[in-house]
N, C-alpha and C positions, 0 to 999 in steps of 0.2 A: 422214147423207149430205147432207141440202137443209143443213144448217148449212154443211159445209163449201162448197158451190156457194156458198151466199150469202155467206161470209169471202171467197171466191175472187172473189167482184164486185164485192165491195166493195173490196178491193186491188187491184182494174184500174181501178176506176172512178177509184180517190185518184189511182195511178198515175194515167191520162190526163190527171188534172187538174190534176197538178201539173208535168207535162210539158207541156202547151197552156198553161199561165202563165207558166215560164218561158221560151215562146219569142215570145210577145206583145210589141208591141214599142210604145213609146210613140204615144201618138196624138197626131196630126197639128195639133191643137187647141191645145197649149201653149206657152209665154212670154207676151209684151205684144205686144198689135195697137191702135197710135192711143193710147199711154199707158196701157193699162189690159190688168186680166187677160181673157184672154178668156171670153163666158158661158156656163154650161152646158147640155149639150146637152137634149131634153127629158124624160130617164129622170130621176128619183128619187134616182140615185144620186150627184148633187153637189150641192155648196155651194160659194155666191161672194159674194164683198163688190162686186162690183163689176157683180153679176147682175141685172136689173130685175125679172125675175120674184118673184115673193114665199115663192113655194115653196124657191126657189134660196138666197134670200137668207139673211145671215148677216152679222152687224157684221164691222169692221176690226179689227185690234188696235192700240191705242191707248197711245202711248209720251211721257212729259215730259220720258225725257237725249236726248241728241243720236242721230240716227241711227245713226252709228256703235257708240253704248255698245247698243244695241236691238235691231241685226243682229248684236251679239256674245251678247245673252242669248240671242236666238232659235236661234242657231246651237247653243249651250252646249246648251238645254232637245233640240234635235232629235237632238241628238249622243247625249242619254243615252236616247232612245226605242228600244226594242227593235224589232227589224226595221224601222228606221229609214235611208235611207242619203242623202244630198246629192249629187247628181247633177249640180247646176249652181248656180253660185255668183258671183254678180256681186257690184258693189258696193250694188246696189238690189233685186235679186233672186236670189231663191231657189229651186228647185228638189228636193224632194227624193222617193223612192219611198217606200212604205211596203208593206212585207210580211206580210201574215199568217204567223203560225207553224204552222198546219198546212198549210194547200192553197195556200200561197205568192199569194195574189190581192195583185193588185198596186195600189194607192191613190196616184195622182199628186199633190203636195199642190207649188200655189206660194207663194210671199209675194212682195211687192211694195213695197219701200217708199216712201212719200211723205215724203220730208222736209219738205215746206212747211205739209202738213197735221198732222203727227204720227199717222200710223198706218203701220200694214200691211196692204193686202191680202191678203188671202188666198182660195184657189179648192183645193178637194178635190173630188177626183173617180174615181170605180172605173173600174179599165182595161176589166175585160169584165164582165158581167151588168148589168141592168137596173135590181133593188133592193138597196140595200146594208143596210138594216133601222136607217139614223139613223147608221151609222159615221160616215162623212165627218162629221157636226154633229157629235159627242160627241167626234171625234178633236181639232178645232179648237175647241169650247168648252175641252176638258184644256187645249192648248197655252194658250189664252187664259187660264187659270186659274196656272198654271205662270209664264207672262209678266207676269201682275200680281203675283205672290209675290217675281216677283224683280229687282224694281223696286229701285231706289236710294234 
């Protein structure tokens, strides 16, 4: 009987959680403000290249073809990420969600590009909790790692 009580709350609790995720709605914090991405707030759970803090911070991504061939690989490498989706899509920026596959948590992730400089911004950041346990840095070192593989 306590087993079944505790399966029983444990499938309320997923439920709630996956129902409070899905109706979470972007925060208020994202695109470019003055050129640049905007910085993270004070939890743990983001990384920016364009962040002063040290905690926060995290390099650019760093391209030698032209802009456009850079936002095409970027685009390629996001397209084939699992619970991945592009949400917004400029000529310079990018926009896209990132979903966990069990509790659906939601991971806002931008890019930015500078053509003058040759790189990318980039800014990851959990929609709701506090610690994200290093996601955000590991999701963007992958891409980072993805992006120099598939260089020209």
């Amino acid at each position: 009987m306590i087993l079944f009580w505790c399966v029983s709350l444990f499938v309320v609790f997923w439920i709630g959680i996956v129902i409070v995720n899905s109706l979470t709605s972007p925060p208020d914090n994202l695109g470019v403000t003055a050129g640049q991405l905007n910085p993270c707030p004070a939890s743990p759970n983001c990384v920016c290249s364009t962040d002063p803090s040290a905690s926060h911070q995290i390099a650019p991504l760093a391209f030698t073809d032209s802009s456009e061939q850079a936002r095409q690989r970027l685009v390629t490498i996001l397209e084939q990420y699992p619970g991945c989706q592009i949400v917004q899509s400029e000529e310079y920026y990018l926009q896209a969600e990132f979903r966990t596959r069990w509790l659906r948590f939601v991971d806002d992730v931008e890019f930015l590009i500078e053509p003058r400089q040759n790189v990318i911004q980039v800014r990851s950041a959990s929609r709701v909790g506090y610690s994200d346990l290093g996601t955000n840095r590991k999701r963007i070192e992958a891409i980072r790692q993805k992006f120099a593989q598939s260089t020209p």
